[in-house]
N, C-alpha and C positions, 0 to 999 in steps of 0.2 A: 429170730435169727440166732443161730448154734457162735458161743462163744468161741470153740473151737480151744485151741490153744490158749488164749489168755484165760481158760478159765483156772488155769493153775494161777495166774497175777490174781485175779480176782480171792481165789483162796487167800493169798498171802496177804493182799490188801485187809480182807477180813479180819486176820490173824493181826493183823497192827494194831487196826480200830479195836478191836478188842483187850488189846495193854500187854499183849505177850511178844517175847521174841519169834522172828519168825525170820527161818531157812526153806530154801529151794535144793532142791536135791540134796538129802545127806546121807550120808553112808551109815548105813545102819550096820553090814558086815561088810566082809571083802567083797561080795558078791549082792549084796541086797542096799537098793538106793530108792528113797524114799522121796515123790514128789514134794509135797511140802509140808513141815512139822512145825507146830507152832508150842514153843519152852516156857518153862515158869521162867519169868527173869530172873528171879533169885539165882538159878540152877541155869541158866544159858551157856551159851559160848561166850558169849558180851561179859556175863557176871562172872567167871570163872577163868579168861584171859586166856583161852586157848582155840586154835587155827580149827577155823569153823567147818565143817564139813562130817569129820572121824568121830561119830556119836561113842563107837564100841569104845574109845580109851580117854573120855570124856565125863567127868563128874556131870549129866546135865539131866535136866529134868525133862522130857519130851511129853508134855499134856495131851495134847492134840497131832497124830498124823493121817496125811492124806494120801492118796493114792488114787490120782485123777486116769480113767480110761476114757479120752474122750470120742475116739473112734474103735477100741479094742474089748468092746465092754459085752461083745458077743462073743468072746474066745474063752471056752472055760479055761484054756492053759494061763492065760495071761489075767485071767482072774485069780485065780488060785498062785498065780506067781505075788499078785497083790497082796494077797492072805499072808502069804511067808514072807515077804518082804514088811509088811507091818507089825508080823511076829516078832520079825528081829528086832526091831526099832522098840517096841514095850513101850507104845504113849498108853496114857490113861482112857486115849478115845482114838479108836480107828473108823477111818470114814473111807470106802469107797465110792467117790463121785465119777457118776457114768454120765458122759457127753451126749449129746443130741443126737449127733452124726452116728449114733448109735441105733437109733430107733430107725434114721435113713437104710442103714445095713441088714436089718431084721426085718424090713418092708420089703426086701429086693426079691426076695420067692413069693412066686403067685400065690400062693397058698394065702402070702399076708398084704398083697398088696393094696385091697382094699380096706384096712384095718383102720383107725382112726389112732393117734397117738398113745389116746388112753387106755386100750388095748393092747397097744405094741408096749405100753411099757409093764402091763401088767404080764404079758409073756416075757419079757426081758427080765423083769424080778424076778418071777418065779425061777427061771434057767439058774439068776446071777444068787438068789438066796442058795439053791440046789446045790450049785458048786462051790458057798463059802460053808456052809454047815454040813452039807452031808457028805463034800468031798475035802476037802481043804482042811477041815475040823479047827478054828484057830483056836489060839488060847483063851481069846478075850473076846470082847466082842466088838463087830464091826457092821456098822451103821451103813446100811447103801441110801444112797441120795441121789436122782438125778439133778441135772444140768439147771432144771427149772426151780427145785424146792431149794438148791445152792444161790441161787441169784433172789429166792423171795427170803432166806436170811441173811444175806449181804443187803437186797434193800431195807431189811427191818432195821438193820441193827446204821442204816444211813451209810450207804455205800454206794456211792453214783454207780453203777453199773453200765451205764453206757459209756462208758468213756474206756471199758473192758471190750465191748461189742467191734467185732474185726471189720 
């Protein structure tokens, strides 16, 4: 069953248990907003006492960002808008996590309807690597994940996961 939506909570839940601060949408520029970033504490909004959100005019350390497509993760535009929007942001780790409800969308042409998942996500990589590296070019690098390898490190690291499941 597709997290859907809560799988940004479930990111941030992650990002607790793991000792870092952690924000929901923050603005990386004027124009660029960031699902969810998880900071060094040292270097947070919490440790630095400034209105949480405005990363660009903010002393803060951004480790970890994510950028969750959980039904868009077949649109190269909205991919490569992910790319640039985690460019702006400069964490030390960019994740694009791709939804379930994604593989549901890439199944809907005959062509793939008889596919088994494991096949739907291996054409959905290929597309989604295509448009971060050979379109998009970021600076840094950015790790795709789906929906299922985010929930099998949210269980490693003891993250009830069901209680995320809609």
């Amino acid at each position: 069953m597709s997290l859907g939506k809560n799988l940004v909570d479930l990111v941030a839940e992650m990002g607790t248990r793991l000792g870092f601060d952690v924000e929901i949408e923050v603005e990386a520029s004027e124009s660029a907003w960031v699902d969810v970033v998880w900071f060094n504490k040292r270097f947070s909004f919490n440790a630095v006492g400034i209105k949480k959100g405005k990363m660009r005019f903010s002393p803060v350390i951004p480790v970890a960002a994510f950028e969750i497509e959980i039904k868009t993760g077949t649109n190269a535009k909205h991919i490569k808008g992910s790319v640039s929007n985690l460019d702006n942001l400069g964490a030390q780790l960019s994740i694009i996590g791709i939804g379930s409800g994604n593989l549901e969308a890439i199944r809907k042409p005959a062509v793939h309807k008889n596919k088994n998942d494991s096949e739907l996500q291996k054409i959905l990589m290929d597309r989604v690597y295509r448009w971060v590296y050979a379109e998009a070019q970021p600076r840094g690098r950015v790790v795709i994940m789906f929906e299922e390898e985010i929930v099998s490190w949210a269980t490693h690291i003891g993250v009830d996961v069901e209680q995320f499941r809609a």
